[in-house]
C-alpha positions as CSV (number, residue, x, y, z in Angstrom):
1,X,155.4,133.0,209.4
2,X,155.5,136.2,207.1
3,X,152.8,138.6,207.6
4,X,150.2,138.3,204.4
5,X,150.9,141.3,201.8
6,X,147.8,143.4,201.5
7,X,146.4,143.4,198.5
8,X,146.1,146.4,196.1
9,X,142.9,148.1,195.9
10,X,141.8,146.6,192.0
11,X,142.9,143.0,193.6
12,X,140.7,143.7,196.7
13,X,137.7,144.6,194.3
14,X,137.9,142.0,191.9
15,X,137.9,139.9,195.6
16,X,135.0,141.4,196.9
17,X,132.8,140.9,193.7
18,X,133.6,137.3,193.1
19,X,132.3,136.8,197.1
20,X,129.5,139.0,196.3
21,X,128.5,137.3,192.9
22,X,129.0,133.8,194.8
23,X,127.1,135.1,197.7
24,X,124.4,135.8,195.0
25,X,124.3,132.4,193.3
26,X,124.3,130.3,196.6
27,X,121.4,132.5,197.7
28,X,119.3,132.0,194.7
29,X,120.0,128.5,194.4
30,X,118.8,127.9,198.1
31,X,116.0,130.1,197.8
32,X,115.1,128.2,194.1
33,X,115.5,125.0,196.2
34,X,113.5,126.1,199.3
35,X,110.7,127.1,197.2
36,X,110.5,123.7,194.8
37,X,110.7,121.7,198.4
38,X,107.5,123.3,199.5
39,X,105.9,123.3,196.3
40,X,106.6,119.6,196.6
41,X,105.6,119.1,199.8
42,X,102.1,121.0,199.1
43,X,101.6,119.3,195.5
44,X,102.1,115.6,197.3
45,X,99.9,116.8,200.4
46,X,96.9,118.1,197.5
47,X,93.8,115.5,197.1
48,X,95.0,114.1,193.6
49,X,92.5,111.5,193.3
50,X,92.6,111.3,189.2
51,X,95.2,109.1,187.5
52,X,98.3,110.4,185.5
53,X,98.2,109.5,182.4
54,X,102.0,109.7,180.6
55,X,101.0,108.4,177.7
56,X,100.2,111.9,176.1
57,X,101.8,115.0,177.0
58,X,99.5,117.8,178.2
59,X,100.6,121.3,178.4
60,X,100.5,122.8,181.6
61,X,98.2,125.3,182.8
62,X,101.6,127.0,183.8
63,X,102.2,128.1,180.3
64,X,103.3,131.8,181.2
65,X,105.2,133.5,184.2
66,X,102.5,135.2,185.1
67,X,100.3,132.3,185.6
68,X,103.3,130.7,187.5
69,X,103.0,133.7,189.9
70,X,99.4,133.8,190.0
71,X,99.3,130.1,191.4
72,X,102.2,130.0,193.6
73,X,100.7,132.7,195.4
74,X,97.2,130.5,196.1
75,X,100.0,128.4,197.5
76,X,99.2,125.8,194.4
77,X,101.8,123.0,194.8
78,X,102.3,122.9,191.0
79,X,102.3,126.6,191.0
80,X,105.5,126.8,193.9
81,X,107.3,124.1,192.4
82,X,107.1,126.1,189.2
83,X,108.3,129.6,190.6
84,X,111.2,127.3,192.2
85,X,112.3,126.3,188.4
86,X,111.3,130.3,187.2
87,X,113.9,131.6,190.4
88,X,116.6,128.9,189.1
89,X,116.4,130.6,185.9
90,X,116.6,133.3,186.7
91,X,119.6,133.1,189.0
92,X,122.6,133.5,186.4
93,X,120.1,136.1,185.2
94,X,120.6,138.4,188.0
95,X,124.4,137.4,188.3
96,X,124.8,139.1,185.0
97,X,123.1,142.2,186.0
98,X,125.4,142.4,189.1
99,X,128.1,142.3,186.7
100,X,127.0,145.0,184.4
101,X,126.5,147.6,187.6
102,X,129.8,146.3,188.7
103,X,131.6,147.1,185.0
104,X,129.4,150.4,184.9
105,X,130.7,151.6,188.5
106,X,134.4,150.4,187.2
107,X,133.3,152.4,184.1
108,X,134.6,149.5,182.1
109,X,132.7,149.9,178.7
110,X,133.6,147.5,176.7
111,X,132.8,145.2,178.9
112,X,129.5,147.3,179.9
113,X,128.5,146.5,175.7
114,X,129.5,143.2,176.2
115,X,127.8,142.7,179.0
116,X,124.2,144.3,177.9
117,X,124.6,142.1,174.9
118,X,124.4,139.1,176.6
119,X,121.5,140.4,179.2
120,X,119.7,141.7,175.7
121,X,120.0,138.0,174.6
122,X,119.0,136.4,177.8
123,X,115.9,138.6,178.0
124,X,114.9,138.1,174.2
125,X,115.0,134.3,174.9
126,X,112.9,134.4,178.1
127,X,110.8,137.2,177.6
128,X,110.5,137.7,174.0
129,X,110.2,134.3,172.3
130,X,107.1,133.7,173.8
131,X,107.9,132.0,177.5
132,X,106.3,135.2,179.2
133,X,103.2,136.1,177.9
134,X,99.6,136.6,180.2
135,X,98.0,133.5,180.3
């Protein structure tokens, strides 16, 4: 069997950064995942000794990020299982702003514009439609 040809050094870091940006996906998946299990596992442990009713749709007193934070950090099932739904958003989130330090340290600018376009939009649509205000 042939030895394997090394690869060039722009094939080696176009390697590296997929493993990295996959390494970052899993992680925040899992962690997303980790987080919603306990909030789970606290919200179904809580004294919930009023009845659902589903026949009219409530808003939540997890309207805003902040709120989601405030609660998960009392531990509040609803509140964790809520930061686990917040950290699965914002996983492709961070994946783009890996990519725009990786394009920046490549000093690839069109794809740096590109790039902050796309972030711009993701940010207008969870932070300045309304989804993050202090609540």
């Amino acid at each position: 069997m042939p030895p394997p040809i090394p690869l060039a050094p722009a094939q080696r870091h176009k390697r590296d950064l997929e493993a990295s940006l996959a390494t970052l996906l899993t992680a925040g998946t899992a962690l997303a995942a980790v987080v919603l299990f306990l909030g789970t596992a606290a919200f179904l442990r809580a004294d919930h000794s009023k009845l659902l009713n589903f026949h009219t749709f409530n808003a939540s007193a997890h309207a805003s990020v902040f709120s989601v934070f405030r609660d998960a950090l009392k531990l509040d099932g609803a509140g964790l299982m809520q930061l686990g739904v917040v950290l699965l958003i914002l996983t492709p989130v961070t994946r783009v702003l890996f990519t725009l330090f990786a394009f920046l340290y490549k000093r690839d600018w069109l794809y740096v514009v590109v790039t902050i376009i796309v972030l711009s939009v993701l940010c207008y649509g969870l932070f300045g439609s309304g989804l993050v205000h202090e609540g």
